[in-house]
N, C-alpha and C positions, 0 to 999 in steps of 0.2 A: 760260388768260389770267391766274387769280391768281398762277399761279406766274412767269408773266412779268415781271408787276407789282413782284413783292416785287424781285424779281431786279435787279430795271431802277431801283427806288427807294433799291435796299442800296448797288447801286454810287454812285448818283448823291449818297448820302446820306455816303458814304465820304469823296466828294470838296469836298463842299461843307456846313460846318458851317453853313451857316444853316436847311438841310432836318429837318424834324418833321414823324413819323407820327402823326394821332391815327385811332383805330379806336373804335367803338361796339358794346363785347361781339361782335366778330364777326372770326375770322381770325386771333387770339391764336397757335394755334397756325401759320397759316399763315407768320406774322410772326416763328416762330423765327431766322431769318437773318437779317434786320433786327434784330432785340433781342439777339442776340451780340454784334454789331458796333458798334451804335448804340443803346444802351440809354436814355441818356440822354437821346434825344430822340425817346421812344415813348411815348404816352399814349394808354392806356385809358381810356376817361371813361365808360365802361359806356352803358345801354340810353337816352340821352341825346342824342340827334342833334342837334336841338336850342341843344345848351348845347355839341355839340363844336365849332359852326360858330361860337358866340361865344367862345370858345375862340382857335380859329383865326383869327379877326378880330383879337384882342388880341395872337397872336405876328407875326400879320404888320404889325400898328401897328408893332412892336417888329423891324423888321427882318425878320424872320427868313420861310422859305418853307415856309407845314404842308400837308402836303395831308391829307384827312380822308379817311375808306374806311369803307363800308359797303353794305347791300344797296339796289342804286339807286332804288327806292320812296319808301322809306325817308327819301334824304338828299333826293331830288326833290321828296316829297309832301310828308313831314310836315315838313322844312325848310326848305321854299318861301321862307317869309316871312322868317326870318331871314338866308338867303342874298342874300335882293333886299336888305333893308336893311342888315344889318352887312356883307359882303360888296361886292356890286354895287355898291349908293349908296355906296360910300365908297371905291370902284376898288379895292379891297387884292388884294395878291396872295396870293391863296389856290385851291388845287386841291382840285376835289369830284372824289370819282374813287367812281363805283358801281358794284358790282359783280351781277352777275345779270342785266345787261343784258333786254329783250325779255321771253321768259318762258324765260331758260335755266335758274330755279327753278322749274322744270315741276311738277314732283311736289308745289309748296307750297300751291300754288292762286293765284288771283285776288291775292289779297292781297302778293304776292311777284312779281307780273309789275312791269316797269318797262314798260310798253305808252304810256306819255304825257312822257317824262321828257324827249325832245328838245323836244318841243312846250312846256315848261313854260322849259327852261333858255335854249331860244334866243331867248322872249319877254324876256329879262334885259338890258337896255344893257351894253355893255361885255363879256358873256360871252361866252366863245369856247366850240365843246361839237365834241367829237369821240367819236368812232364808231367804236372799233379793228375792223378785220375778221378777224385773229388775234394771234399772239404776236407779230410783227414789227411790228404797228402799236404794238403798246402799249408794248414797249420806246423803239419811236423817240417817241409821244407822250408818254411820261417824262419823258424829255432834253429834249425840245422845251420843255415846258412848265416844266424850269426856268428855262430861259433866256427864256422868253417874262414878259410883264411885267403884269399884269392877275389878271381871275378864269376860269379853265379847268374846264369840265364833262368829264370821261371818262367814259363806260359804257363798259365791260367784261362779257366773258361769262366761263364760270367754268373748267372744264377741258376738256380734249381737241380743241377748235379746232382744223382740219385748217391745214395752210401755205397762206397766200395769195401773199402777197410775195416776190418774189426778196427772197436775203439784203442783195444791194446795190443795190436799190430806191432814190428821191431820196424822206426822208419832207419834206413842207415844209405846214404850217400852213396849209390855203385852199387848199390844190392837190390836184384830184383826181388819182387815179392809175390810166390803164390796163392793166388787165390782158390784157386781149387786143382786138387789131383785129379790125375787121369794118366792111362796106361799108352792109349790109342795113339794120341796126336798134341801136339804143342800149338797154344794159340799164344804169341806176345803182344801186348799191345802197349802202348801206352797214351795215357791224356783222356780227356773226356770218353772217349770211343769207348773204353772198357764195359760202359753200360750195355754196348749192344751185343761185345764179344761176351759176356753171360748170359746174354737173353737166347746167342747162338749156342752157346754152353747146353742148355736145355732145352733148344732141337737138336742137339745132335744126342743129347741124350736120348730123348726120345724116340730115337734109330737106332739105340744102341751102341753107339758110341760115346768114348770117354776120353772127354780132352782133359788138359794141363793147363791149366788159362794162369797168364803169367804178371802181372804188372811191372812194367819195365817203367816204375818213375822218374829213373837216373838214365839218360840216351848216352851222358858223357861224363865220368868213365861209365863206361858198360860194364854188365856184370856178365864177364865171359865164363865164368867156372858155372853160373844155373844155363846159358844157353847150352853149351855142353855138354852135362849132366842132362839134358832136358832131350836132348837130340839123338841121344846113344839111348833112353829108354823110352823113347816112343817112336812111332813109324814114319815119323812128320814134322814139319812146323811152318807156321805160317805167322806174317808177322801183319798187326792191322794199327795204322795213325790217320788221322785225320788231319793229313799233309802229304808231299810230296812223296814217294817211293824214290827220287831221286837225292838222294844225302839224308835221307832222314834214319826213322827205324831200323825199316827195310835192308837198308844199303847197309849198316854199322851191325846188323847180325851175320848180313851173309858174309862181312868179312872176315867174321870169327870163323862161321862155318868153312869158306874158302882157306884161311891159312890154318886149321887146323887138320884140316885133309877131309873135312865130314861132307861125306857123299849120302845127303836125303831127298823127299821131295822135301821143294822148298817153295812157297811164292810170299811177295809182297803186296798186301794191299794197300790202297791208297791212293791219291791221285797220280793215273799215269800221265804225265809228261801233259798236263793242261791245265786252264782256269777255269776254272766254275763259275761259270759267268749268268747262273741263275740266282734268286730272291726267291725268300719263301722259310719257311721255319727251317731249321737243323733238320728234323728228321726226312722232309723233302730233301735236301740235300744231299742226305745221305744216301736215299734212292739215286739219284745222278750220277755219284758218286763211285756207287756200288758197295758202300760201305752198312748198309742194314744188316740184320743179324742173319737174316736169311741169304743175302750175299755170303756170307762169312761161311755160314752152314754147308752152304751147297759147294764152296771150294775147299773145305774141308775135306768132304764127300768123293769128289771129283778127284784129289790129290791120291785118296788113300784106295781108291777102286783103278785107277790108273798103274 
């Protein structure tokens, strides 16, 4: 996904001279493509998050469109406040774009997981926060988010992301997108995860079950008219991110379901209420977690025999 990222920022940066990179000592080299091309509007502000996002508040007083990149904890946690005030309170159009999404910095520990970051950016007026599920998301949410007018959160995961998306997919701001029909049951997910909720796709197929697997790459706005529609013709739904259950996915479904009066089963997967305070590749993780496809399957299973 970084390397989608750069790809997708070099061309757009190409075309429109009001776009600046700034980065916080992180991706230097990843950004060799972008700094051939567009040198002049590449800042490095070093170990500073901080002071990149005031930074970027002042080029986008000044017109111009920065998006800031670094490891998404990082610009979510330690940046919080500066992004609510100089950012959000002052509607500028400025793109946070984090990288490491979830804990796809598996191996760094705790400290490098983004496990809270939708929950943090989509409590923001005004911010829009998306959720790529691979390289094809994050291309189109580049684009998108030039042309869109406000403040934009991206989490990104980092390399090897399997294909989700056909290549000519509709990407659109607030609309979720399915990936596969199914009559049975509803699985939404959104971010890296996707890959495992298709892998459970085809065990539960294999039991005869047929889910609706959804990608929800917009968490804010949400796209309340497919939950909906989604909820009233299957027997089910369940929602899987690789992040908190507390303000994240989870939470921004069921309160569609909740004010719209829809009475289904329902659960959220995710991290309940803890830190994963394990090392070790994603996929270990995801056993910890209980986010494997085989988790997924089996509370699928359990929802709809219950």
């Amino acid at each position: 996904m970084r390397k989608a990222y750069v790809e997708a920022i070099t061309e757009e940066a190409l075309k429109d001279k009001r776009i600046f990179q700034l980065v916080a000592d992180i991706g230097t080299f990843t950004f060799d493509k972008y700094r051939e091309t567009c040198s002049d509007r590449f800042l490095n502000v070093g170990i500073q998050e901080a002071s990149m996002v005031g930074v970027a508040a002042g080029l986008a007083m000044n017109g111009k469109i920065p998006f800031i990149y670094t490891i998404a904890p990082f610009l979510s946690g330690r940046s919080f406040e500066p992004i609510r005030i100089n950012i959000c309170y002052q509607e500028l159009n400025v793109k946070v774009i984090g990288c490491g999404s979830g804990y796809r910095y598996s191996t760094l520990g705790g400290a490098h997981h983004a496990t809270d970051d939708i929950t943090l950016m989509r409590a923001l007026p005004g911010m829009t926060v998306i959720s790529p599920a691979d390289t094809m998301d994050v291309k189109n949410a580049v684009k998108a988010a030039v042309t869109h007018q406000g403040p934009m959160y991206i989490r990104i995961g980092r390399d090897g992301e399997p294909k989700i998306n056909p290549d000519d997919y509709n990407f659109e701001i607030g609309k979720g997108v399915t990936v596969k029909n199914g009559e049975d049951f509803t699985i939404i997910g959104t971010g890296t995860v996707l890959k495992n909720i298709l892998s459970a796709y085809e065990l539960l197929k294999n039991n005869g079950i047929e889910a609706k697997i959804i990608n929800m790459h917009t968490v804010k706005p949400l796209d309340k008219e497919i939950i909906i529609e989604s909820a009233k013709e299957t027997n089910g739904m369940i929602t899987v991110e690789e992040h908190t259950i507390i303000g994240g996915l989870g939470s921004a479904v069921s309160e569609v379901l909740a004010e719209e009066g829809i009475s289904i089963p329902f659960k959220r997967l995710g991290l309940n209420d803890f830190f994963c305070r394990n090392y070790g590749t994603p996929e270990y993780l995801d056993e910890i977690c209980g986010l494997t496809a085989g988790d997924i399957a089996k509370t699928v299973k359990k929802l709809l025999e219950d």
